[in-house]
C-alpha distance (Angstrom), angle and dihedral (degrees) to the residues before:
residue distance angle dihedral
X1 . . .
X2 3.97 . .
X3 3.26 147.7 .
X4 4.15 133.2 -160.8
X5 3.82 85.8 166.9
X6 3.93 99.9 -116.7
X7 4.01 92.7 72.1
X8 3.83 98.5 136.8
X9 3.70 106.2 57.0
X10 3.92 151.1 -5.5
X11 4.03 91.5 -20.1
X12 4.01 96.9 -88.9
X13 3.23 132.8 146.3
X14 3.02 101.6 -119.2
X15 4.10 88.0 50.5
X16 4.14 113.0 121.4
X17 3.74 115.4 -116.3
X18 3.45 92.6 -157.2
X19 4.15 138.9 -65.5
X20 3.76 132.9 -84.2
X21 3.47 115.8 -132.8
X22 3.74 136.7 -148.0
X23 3.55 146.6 152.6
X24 3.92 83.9 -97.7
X25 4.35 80.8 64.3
X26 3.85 81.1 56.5
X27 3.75 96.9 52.9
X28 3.70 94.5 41.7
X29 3.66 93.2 46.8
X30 3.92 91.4 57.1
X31 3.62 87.3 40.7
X32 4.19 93.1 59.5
X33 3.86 90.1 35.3
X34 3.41 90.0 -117.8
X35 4.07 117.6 -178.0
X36 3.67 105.3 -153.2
X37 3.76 92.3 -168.6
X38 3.52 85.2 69.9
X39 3.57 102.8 54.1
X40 3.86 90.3 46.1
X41 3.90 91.3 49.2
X42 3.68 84.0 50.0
X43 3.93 95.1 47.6
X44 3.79 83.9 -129.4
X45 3.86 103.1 130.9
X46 4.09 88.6 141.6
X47 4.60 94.1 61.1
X48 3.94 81.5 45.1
X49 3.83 103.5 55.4
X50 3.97 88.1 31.4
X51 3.52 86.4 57.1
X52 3.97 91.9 56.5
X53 3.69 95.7 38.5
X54 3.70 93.4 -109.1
X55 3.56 111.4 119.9
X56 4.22 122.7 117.8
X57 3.55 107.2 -125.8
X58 3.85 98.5 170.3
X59 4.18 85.9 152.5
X60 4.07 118.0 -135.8
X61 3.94 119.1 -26.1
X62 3.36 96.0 -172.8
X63 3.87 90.1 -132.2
X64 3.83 136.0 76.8
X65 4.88 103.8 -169.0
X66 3.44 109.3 166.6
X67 3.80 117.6 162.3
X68 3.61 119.3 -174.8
X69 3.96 132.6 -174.6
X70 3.99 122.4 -179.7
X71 3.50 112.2 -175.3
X72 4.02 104.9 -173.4
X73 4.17 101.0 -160.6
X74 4.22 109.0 177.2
């Protein structure tokens, strides 16, 4: 997987590049009485993890390496 920074939107900065997720996201989620179905039914996975503080907002890195090898042995 990859990252430029700005995954989640129209390439701003201020554009998630995805969430971090813990059992604290758990907690918090019960906490706010957050449905999840709803958000995913909504395609809306940015106003969830805003709404528990977990978004990744690392800003622009200027740079999107990803090297990837799959080696399929039977």
């Amino acid at each position: 997987a990859d990252t430029d920074g700005a995954d989640g939107g129209a390439g701003n900065p201020t554009d998630p590049a995805g969430a971090l997720i813990d059992a604290a996201t758990f907690a918090k989620m019960k906490a706010l009485a957050l449905q999840p179905q709803a958000y995913l039914d909504n395609n809306d996975a940015t106003a969830f993890f805003e709404a528990t503080g977990d978004l990744l907002l690392p800003g622009p890195t200027l740079t999107n390496v990803n090297d990837i090898r799959v080696i399929l042995v039977e």
